[in-house]
C-alpha positions as CSV (number, residue, x, y, z in Angstrom):
1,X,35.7,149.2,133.5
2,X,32.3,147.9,134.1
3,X,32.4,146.2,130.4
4,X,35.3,144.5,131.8
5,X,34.0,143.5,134.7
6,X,30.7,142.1,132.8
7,X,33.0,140.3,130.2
8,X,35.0,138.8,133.5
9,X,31.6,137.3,135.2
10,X,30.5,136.1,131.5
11,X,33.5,134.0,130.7
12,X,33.1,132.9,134.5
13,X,29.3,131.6,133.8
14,X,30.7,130.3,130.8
15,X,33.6,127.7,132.3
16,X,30.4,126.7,134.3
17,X,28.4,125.5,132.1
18,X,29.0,121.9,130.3
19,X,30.5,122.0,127.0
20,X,28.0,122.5,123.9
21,X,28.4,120.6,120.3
22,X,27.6,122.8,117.9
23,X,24.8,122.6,116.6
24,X,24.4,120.6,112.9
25,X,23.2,122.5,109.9
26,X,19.4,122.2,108.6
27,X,18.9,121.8,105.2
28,X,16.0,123.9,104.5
29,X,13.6,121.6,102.2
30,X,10.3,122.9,100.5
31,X,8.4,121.2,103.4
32,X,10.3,122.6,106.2
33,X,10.2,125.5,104.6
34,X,6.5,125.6,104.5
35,X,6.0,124.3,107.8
36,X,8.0,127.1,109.5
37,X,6.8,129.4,107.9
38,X,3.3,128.7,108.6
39,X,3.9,128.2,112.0
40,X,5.6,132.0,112.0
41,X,2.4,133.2,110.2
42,X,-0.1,131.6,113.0
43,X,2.4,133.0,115.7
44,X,1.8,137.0,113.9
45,X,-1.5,136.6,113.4
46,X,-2.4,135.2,116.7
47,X,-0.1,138.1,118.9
48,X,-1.6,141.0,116.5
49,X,-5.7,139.6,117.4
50,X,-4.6,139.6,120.9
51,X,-2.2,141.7,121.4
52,X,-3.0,144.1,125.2
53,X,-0.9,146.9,125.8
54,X,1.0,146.3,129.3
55,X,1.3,149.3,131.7
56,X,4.7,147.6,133.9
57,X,7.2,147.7,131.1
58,X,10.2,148.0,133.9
59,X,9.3,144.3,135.6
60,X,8.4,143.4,131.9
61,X,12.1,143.8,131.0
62,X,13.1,142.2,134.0
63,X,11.4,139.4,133.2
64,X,12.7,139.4,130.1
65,X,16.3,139.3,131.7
66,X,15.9,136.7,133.9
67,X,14.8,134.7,130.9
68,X,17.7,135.3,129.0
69,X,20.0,134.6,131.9
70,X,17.9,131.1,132.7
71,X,18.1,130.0,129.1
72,X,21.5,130.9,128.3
73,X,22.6,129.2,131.3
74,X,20.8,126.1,131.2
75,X,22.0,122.5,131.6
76,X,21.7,120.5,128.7
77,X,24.1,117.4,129.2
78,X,25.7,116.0,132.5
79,X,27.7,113.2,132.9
80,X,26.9,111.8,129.6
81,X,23.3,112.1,130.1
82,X,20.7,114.7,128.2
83,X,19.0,117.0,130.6
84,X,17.3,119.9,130.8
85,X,18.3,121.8,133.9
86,X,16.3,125.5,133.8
87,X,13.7,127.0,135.5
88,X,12.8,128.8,132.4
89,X,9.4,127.6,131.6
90,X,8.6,128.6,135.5
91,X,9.5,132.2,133.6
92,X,7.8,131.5,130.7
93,X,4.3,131.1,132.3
94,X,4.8,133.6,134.8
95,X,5.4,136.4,132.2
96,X,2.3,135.1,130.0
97,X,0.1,134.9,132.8
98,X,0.7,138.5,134.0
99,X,1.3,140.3,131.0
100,X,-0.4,138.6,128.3
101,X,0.6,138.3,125.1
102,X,3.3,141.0,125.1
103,X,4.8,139.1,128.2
104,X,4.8,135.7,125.9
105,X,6.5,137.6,123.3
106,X,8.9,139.0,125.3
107,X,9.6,135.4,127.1
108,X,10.3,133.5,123.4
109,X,12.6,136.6,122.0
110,X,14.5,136.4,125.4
111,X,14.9,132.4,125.4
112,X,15.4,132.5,121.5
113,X,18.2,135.1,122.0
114,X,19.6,133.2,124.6
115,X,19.7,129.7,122.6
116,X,21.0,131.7,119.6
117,X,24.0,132.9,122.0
118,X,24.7,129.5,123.7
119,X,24.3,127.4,121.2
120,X,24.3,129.2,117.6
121,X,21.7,127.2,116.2
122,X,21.6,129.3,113.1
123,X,18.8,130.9,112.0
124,X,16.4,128.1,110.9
125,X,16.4,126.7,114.6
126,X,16.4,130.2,116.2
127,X,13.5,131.3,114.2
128,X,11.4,128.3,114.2
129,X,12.6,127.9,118.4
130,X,10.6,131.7,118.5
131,X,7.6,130.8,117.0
132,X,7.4,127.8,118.3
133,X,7.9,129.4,121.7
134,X,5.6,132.2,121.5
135,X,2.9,130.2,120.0
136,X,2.9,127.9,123.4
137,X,3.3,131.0,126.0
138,X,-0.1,132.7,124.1
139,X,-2.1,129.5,124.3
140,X,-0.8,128.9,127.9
141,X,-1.9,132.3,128.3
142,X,-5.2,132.0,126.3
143,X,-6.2,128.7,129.0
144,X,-5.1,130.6,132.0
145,X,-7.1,133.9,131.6
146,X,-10.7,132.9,129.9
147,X,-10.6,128.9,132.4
148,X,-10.0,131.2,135.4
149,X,-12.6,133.8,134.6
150,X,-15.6,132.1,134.6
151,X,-15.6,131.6,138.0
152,X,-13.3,133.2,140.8
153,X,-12.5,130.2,142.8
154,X,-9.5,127.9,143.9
155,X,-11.1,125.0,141.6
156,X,-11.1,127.0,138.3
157,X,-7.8,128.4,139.1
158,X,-6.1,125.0,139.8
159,X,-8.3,123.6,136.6
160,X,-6.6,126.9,134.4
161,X,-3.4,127.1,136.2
162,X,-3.4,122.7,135.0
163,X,-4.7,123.3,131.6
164,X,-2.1,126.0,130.5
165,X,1.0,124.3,132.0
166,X,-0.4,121.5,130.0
167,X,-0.9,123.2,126.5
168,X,2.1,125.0,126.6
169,X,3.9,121.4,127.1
170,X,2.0,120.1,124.2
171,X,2.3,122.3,121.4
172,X,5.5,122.9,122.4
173,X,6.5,119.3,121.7
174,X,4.2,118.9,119.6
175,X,5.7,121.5,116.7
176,X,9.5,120.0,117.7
177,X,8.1,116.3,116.8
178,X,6.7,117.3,113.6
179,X,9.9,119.6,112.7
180,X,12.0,116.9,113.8
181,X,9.8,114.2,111.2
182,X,10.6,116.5,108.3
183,X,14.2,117.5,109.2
184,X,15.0,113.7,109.0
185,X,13.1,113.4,106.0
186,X,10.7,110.5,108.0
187,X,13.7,108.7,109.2
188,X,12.0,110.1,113.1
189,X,8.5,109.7,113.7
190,X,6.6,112.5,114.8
191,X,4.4,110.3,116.9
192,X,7.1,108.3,118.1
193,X,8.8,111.3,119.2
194,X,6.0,113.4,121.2
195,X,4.7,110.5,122.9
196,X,8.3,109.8,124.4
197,X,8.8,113.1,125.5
198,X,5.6,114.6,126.9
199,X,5.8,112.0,129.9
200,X,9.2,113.2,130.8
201,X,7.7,117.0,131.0
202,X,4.2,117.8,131.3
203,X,3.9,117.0,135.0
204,X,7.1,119.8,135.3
205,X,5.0,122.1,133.2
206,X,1.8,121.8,135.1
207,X,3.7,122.3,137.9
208,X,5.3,125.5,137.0
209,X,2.3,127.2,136.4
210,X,0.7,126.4,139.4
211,X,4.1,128.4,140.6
212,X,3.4,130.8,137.9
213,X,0.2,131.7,139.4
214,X,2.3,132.6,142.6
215,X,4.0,135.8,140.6
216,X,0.9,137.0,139.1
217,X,-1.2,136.7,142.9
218,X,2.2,138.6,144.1
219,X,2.2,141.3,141.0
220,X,-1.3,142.2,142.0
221,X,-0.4,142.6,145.3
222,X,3.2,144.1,145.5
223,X,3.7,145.1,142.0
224,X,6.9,145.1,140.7
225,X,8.4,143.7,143.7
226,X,6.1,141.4,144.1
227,X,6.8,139.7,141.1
228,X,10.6,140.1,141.3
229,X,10.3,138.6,144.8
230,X,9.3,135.0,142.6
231,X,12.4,135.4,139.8
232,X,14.9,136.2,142.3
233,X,15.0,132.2,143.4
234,X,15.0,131.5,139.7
235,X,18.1,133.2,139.2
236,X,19.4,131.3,142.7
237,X,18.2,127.9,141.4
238,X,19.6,128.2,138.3
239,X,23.0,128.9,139.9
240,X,22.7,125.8,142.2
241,X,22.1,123.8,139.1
242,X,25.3,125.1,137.0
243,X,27.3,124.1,140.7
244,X,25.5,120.8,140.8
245,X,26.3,120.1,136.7
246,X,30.0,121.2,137.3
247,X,30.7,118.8,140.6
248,X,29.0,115.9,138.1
249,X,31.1,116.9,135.5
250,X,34.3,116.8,137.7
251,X,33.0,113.3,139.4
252,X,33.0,111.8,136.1
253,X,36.0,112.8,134.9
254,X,38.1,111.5,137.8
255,X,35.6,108.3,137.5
256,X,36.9,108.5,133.7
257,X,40.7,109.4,134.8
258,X,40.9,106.2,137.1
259,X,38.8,103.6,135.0
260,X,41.5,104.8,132.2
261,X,44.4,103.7,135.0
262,X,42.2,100.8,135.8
263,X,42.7,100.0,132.0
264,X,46.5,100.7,132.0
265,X,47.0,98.5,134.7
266,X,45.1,95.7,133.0
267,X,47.0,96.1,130.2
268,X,50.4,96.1,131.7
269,X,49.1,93.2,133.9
270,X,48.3,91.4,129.7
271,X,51.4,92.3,128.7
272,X,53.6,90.9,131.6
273,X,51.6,87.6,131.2
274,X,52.3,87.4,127.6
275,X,56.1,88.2,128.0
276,X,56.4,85.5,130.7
277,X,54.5,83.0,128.6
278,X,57.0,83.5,125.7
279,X,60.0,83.6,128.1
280,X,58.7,80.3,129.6
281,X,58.2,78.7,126.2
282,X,61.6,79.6,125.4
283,X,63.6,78.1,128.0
284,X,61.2,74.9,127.0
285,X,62.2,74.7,123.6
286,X,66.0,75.8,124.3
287,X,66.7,73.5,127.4
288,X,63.7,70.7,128.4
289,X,62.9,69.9,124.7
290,X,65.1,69.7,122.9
291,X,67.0,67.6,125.9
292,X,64.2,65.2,125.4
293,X,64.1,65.0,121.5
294,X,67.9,64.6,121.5
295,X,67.6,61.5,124.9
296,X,64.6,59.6,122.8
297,X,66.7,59.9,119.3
298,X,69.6,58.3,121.6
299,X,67.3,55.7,122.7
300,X,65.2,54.7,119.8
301,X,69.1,54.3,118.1
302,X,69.9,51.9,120.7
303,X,66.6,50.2,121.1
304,X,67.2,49.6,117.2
305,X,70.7,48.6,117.5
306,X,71.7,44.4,116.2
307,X,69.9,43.4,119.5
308,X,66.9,45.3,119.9
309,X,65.7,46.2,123.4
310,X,62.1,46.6,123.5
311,X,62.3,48.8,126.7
312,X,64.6,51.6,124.8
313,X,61.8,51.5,122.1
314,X,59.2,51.8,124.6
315,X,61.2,54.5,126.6
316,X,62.2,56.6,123.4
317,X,58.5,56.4,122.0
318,X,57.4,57.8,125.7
319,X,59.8,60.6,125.5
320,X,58.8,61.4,121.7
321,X,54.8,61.8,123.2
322,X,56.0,63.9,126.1
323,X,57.9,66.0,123.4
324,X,55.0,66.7,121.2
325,X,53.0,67.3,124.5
326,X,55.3,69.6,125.3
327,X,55.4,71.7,121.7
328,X,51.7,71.5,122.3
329,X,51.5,73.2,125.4
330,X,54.4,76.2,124.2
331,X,51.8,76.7,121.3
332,X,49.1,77.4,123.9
333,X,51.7,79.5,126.1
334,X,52.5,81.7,123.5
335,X,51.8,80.8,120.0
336,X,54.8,81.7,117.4
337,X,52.5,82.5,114.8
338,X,50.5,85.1,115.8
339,X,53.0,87.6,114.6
340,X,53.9,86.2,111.1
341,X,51.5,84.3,109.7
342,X,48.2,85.8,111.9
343,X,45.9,84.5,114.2
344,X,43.8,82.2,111.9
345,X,47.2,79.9,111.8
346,X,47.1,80.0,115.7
347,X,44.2,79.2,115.9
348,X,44.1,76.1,113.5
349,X,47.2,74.6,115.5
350,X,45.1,75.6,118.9
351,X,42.2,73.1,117.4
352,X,44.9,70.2,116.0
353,X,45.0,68.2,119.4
354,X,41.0,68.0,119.4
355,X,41.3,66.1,116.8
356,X,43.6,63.2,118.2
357,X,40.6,63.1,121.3
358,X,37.7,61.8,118.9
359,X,36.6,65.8,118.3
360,X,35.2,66.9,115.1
361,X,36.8,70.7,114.2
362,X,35.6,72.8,111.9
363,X,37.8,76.3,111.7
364,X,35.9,79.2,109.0
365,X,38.5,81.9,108.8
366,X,40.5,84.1,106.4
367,X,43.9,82.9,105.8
368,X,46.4,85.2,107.4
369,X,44.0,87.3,109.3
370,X,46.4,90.1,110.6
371,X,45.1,92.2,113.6
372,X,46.7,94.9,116.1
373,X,49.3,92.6,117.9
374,X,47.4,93.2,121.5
375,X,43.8,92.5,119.5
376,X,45.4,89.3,118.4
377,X,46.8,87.7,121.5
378,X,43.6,88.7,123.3
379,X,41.3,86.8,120.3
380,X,44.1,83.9,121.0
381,X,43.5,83.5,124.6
382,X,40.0,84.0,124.2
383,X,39.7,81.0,121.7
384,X,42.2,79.1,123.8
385,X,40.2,79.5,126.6
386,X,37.1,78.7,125.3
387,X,38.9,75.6,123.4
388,X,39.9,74.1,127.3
389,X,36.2,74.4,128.4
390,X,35.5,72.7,125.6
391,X,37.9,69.5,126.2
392,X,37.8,69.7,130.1
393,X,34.0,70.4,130.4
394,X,31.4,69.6,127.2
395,X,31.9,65.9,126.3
396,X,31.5,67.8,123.4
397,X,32.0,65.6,120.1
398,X,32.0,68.5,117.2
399,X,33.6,72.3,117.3
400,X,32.7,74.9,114.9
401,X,35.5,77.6,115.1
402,X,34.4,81.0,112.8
403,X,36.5,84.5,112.5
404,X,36.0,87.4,110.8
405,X,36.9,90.8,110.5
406,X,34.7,93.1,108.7
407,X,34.6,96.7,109.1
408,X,36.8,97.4,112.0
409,X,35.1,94.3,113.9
410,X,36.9,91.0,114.9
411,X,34.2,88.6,115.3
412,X,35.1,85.4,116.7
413,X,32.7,82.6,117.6
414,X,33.5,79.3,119.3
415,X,30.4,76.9,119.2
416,X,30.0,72.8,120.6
417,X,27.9,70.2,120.7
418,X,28.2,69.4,124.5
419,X,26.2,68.7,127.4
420,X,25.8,72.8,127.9
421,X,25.2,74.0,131.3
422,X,22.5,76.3,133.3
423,X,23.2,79.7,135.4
424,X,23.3,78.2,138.3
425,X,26.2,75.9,137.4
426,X,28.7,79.0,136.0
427,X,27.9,80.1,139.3
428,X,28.9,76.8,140.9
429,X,32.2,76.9,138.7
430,X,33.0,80.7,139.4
431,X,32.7,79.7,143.1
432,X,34.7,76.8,142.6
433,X,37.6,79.1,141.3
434,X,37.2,79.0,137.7
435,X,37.0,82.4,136.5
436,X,38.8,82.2,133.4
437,X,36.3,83.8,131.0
438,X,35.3,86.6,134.1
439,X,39.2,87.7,133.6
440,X,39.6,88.0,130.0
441,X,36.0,89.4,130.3
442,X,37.3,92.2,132.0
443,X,40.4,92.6,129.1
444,X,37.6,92.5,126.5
445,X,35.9,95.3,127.9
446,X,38.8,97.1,128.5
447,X,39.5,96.8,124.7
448,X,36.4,98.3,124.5
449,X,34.8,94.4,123.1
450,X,32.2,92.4,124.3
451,X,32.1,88.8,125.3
452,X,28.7,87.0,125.3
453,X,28.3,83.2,126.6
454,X,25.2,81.2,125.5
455,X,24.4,77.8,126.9
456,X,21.4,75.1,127.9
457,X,21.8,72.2,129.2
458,X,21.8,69.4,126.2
459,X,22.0,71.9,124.3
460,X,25.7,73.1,123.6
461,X,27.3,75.9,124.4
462,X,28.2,79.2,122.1
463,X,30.9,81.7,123.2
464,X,31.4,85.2,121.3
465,X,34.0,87.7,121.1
466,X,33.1,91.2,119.3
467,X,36.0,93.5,119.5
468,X,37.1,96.8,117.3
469,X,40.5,96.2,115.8
């Protein structure tokens, strides 16, 4: 019953706690090899030279158990950021300071267990974690004892108490960065490593053992329940942190949940533009065009009849501009080759009209670049957009159009010659109303792209669209 019970609160803790990727094997080269093991051979030699026999082996074990529950039910990840939520080296020092080396052995084997059950590291990581472990505790340990015996005072005990929380931070990271150097076969400097982690954790380390000085002053006092009087809020703390990590976890998820409905939304807003685009440029072609081809064919045949009329000529050459105008503007409403012959096509009939204003066009693409239909109307409108600034805004007198798709990447790039413009005037335009890029910058990065505008004044202006497809 009580197994039952126990196995009940376990698998409780458990749906606490974040969820863990396993860990990834370790190939164990020669150097590794080496390495560990001589860092297991220091670790033996040094506990056997200094090993003290320990008279409280009851609050030793209960030590040990809080250590095991602190480690297993650490915080390593919260809302998509690495953490380490535990009191445990609090636990570490306090064991090592009161008990010695026994206590630092009994501190690593307790956290190593508890890794080893949490995580399954395997048994490179959980003996190397050990060592590693118990190799910090004793010199923490080592610091704290001979520093605050030569003189009984608060000085040297702040100056010991310092010191060990400080070693036991260093060669702690210190053996990770070099492990982690010859794991990756040098791809991770050691260096690199230890120098941008230590700032993130020695002042935490100094400042649990000036707490772990707390336990041993209340061991020496109170004994056994002295010291358990310090773990108890451990155990408390640790529980307030697996609360705090699972209302992140929840916040981000409904922050995920409605940025996914956010993204729905967009997309059904995209796609009931798109279908009223083509629906538009449908009744154009079907009713207002062709009414107008078929009116100026009526009157350039009676402008050319055995007495010309100059007005019908003028009249049906009028209404044959306004017709191509018109096929011009359906082909920026919703372009009929995107579908069949892909979006380089599009895009080539997008840049025709520049050419009729004065505008040099250049287009580098693949022919028949077929995308996902939704990542090729988005590059469309991005280029069409980009295409009107261009006209409307650069007094640009050359356009250099490139696309490519290379390894799950469209990359398209839109580049003038203009007048380019400063910060301050986007913002002027965006406050005007303009906000056509801001829009389909929000669709890009709902598509999970990126949209990046460069511009100086004289100096052109460069617009590019990185999306997945």
């Amino acid at each position: 019953m009580e197994s039952r019970r126990l196995a009940a609160l376990s698998h409780r803790v458990r749906e606490l706690l974040p969820p863990e990727n396993p860990a990834a094997p370790v190939s164990l080269s020669p150097q590794l090899g080496a390495f560990i093991g001589a860092v297991v051979i220091v670790g033996t030699v040094s506990g056997l030279m200094s090993f003290q026999p320990v008279n409280d082996l009851g609050t030793l074990v209960l030590g040990g158990f809080v250590m095991f529950v602190a480690s297993y039910c650490s915080v390593r990840s919260t809302g998509g950021v690495d953490v380490l939520w535990t009191a445990g080296v609090f636990v570490h020092l306090a064991l090592s300071f009161t008990f010695g080396p026994l206590g630092a052995l009994v501190a690593a084997v307790a956290q190593a267990a508890a890794v080893g059950a949490r995580v399954r590291p395997g048994a490179v990581r959980t003996v190397f974690n050990l060592a590693d472990l118990f190799l910090a505790d004793l010199a923490a340990w080592f610091a704290f004892s001979n520093v605050a015996r030569i003189h009984p005072s608060v000085v040297m005990t702040v100056l010991a108490t310092t010191l060990a929380g400080a070693l036991h931070c260093l060669i702690n990271l210190g053996l990770l960065a070099v492990v982690m150097q010859i794991a990756s076969k040098g791809k991770v400097s050691a260096r690199t490593a230890f120098i941008a982690a230590v700032p993130a954790s020695i002042l935490y380390n100094v400042g649990y053992g000036w707490a772990a000085y707390g336990a041993v002053l209340l061991h020496q006092i109170a004994g056994a329940a002295g010291f358990t009087t310090t773990l108890l809020p451990v155990i408390l703390l640790q529980g307030f942190l697996l609360l705090l990590a699972k209302r992140i976890r929840s916040q981000e998820e409904e922050r995920a949940s409605h940025t996914k409905e956010r993204e729905a939304l967009l997309q059904q807003a995209i796609d009931a533009s798109d279908a009223e685009r083509k629906r538009i440029a449908s009744d154009l072609h079907d009713g207002v065009v062709q009414t107008l081809a078929g009116l100026a064919f009526s009157l350039a045949a009676r402008g050319s009849a055995t007495t010309a009329d100059p007005l019908m000529l003028e009249a049906a050459g009028t209404l044959r501009s306004s017709v191509t105008d018109l096929r011009t503007l359906m082909i920026e409403i919703a372009p009929p080759d995107l579908a069949v012959s892909g979006v380089d096509s599009a895009l080539r009939k997008l840049l025709e009209p520049l050419r009729a204003k004065g505008i040099e066009v250049e287009l580098d693409a693949a022919s028949a670049t077929h995308l996902p239909a939704d990542k090729t109307s988005l590059v469309f409108r991005v280029a069409q957009e980009a295409i009107r600034n261009v006209v409307n805004h650069s007094q640009a007198t050359k356009v250099i159009t490139t696309l490519r798709h290379v390894d799950g990447t469209c990359t398209l790039r839109v580049e003038d010659n203009g007048k380019g413009f400063s910060s301050a005037d986007r913002s002027r335009r965006r406050q005007e109303g303009h906000v056509g890029l801001s829009l389909l910058n929000n669709a890009v990065e709902a598509s999970s792209g990126r949209l990046s505008l460069e511009s100086e004044p004289g100096r052109g202006t460069s617009l590019m669209l990185e999306l997945p497809c």
